[in-house]
C-alpha positions in Angstrom: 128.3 -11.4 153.8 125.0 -9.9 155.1 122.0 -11.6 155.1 120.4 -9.6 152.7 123.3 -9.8 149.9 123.0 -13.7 150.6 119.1 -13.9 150.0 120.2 -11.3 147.1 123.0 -14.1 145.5 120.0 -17.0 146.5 117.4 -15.5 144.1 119.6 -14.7 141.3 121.1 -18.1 141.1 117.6 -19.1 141.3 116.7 -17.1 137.7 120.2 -17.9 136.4 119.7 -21.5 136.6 115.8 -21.4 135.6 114.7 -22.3 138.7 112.9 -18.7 138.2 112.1 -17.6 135.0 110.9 -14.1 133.1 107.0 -13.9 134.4 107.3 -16.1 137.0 105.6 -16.0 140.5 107.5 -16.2 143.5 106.7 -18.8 146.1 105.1 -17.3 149.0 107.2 -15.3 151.7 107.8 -17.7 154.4 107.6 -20.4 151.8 110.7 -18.8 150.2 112.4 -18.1 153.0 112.3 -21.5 154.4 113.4 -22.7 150.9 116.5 -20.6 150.7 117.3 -21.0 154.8 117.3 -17.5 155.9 114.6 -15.7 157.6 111.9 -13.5 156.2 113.3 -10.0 157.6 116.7 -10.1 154.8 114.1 -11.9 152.7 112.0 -9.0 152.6 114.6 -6.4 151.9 116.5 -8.6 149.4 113.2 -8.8 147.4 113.1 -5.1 147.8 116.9 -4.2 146.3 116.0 -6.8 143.6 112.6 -4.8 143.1 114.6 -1.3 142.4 117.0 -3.1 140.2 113.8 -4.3 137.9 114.7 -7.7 138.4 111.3 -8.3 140.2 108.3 -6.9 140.2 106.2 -6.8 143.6 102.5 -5.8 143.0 100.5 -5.4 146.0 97.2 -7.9 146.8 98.6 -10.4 144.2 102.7 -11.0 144.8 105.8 -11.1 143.7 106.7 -12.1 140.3 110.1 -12.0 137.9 110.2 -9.4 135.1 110.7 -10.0 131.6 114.1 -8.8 132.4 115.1 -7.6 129.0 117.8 -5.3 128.5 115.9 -2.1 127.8 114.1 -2.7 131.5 117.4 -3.7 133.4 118.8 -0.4 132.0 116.3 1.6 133.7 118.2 2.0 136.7 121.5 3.1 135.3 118.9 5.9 133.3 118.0 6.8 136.9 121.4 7.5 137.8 122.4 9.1 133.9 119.9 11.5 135.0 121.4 12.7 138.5 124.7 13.2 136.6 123.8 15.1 132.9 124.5 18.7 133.7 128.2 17.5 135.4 129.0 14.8 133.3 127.9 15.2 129.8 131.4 15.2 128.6 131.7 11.7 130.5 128.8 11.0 128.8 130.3 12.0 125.6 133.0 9.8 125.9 130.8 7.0 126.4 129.0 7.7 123.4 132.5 7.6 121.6 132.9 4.7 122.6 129.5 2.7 121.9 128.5 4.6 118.5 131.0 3.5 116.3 130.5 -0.2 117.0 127.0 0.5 116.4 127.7 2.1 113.4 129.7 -0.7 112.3 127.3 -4.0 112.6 124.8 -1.9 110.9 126.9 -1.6 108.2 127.2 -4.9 108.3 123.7 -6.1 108.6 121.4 -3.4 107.8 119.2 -4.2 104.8 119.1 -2.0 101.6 115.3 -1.1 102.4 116.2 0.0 106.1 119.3 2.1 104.6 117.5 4.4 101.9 114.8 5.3 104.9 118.2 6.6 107.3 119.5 8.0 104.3 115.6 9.7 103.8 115.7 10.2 107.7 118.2 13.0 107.5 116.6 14.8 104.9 113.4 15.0 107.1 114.4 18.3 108.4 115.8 21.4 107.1 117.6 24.0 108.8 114.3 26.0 109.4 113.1 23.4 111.4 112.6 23.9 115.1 115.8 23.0 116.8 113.6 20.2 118.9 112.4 18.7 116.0 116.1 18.9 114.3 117.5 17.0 118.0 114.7 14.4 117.7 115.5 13.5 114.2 119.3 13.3 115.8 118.3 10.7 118.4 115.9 8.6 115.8 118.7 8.6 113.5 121.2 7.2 115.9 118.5 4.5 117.7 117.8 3.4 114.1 121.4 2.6 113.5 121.9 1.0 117.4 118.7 -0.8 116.5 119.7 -2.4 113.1 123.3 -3.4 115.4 121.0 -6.5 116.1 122.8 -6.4 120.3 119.3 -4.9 122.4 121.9 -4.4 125.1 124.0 -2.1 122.7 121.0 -0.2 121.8 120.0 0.5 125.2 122.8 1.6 126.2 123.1 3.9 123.2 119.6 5.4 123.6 120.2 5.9 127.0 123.0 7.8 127.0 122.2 10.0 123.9 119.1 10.6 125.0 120.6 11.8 128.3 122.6 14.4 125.9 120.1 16.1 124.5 119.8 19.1 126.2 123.3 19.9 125.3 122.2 19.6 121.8 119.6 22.0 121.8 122.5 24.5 123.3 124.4 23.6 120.7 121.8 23.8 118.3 120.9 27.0 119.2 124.3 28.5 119.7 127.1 27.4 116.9 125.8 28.9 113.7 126.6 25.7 111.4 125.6 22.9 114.0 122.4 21.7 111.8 124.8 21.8 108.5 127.6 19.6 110.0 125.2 17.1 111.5 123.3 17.1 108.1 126.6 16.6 106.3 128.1 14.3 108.7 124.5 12.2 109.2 124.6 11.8 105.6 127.6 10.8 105.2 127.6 7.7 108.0 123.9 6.8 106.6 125.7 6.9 103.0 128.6 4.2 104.2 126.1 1.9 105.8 124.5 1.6 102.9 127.3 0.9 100.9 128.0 -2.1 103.7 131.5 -0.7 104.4 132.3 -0.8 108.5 135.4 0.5 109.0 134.3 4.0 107.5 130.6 4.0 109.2 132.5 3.4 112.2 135.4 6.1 111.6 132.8 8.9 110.6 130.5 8.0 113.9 133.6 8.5 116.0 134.1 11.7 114.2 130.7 13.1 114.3 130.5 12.6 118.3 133.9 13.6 119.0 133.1 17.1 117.0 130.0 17.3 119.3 131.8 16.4 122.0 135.0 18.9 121.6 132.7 21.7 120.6 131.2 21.4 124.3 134.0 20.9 126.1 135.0 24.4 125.0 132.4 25.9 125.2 131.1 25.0 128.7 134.5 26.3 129.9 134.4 29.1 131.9 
């Protein structure tokens, strides 16, 4: 193993057994290094992989210190990457969100209280179909961070805002092009909004995975040739 992955491993044992904890300052440079056993040149660019990563935080003048590393921050770097990779994966993307809406969809249903219901259900109504078709994709991605939100998992919701938001453009296009797009999300919004607040799971859960994957197939025709 190089000596960067091992000064890598030495500082994340160090937060995983609380050695280091969120906010924390680390010990000087050549105080570390001596610490850990390896010299300050794989010191330095260990601290500086685990800097990109958001794991630490290095601020000029004053030191090196542990972020608060919550979910939403950790997830910053995969966002990075999302962003490289949205005009030739956004039916990868797609598949993803498949994948992590419904289960959203689902612990809402479960946990999601009565008050916090009525407003999704009130959220869809907050646009019409004369709205602008950014205000109509903005009420799209609030409705579906509200749901990921009430999931209670920060990590699901990050991941869930993350990619949606990464699909956005696509949605304008959409938006813009199929004649009955802000109808069928209106209908189908309505209708997952409607079975959270009746607390059933299964079907918030079924009609998620049916409102992406009509999102999702209408693309994959259409960005064929």
């Amino acid at each position: 193993m190089a000596l960067t992955d091992v000064a890598i491993e030495k500082i994340k044992a160090m937060i995983l057994d609380g050695r280091l904890k969120p906010g924390d300052k680390l010990p000087r440079e050549a105080d570390l290094a001596e610490q850990l056993g390896i010299s300050r040149s794989p010191l330095r660019e260990a601290v500086s992989v685990l800097s990109m990563l958001r794991i630490l935080d290095v601020r000029r003048g004053d030191g090196t210190y542990v972020t608060s590393l919550t979910p939403d921050l950790l997830l910053e770097t995969m966002s990075f990457i999302i962003d490289f990779h949205q005009d030739s994966s956004i039916l990868d993307l797609f598949e993803v969100r498949r994948a992590l809406e419904p289960m959203a969809a689902e612990k809402a249903a479960l946990v999601m209280s009565d008050a916090d219901a009525a407003d999704l259900l009130a959220l869809t109504d907050a646009v019409d179909a004369g709205s602008p078709v950014g205000d109509v994709v903005a009420n799209d991605l609030e409705f579906h961070h509200r749901i990921a939100t009430a999931a209670g998992n920060p990590v699901l919701c990050s991941f869930v805002d993350s990619v949606a938001g990464r699909t956005q453009q696509a949605r304008i296009w959409r938006g813009i092009i199929q004649a009955d797009a802000f109808e069928q999300t209106q209908r189908e919004h309505r209708a997952i909004a409607q079975a959270i607040a009746d607390h059933q799971p299964s079907i918030a859960a079924a009609l998620s995975l049916t409102h992406v994957a009509a999102i999702e197939n209408w693309i994959r025709h259409n960005l064929r040739p």
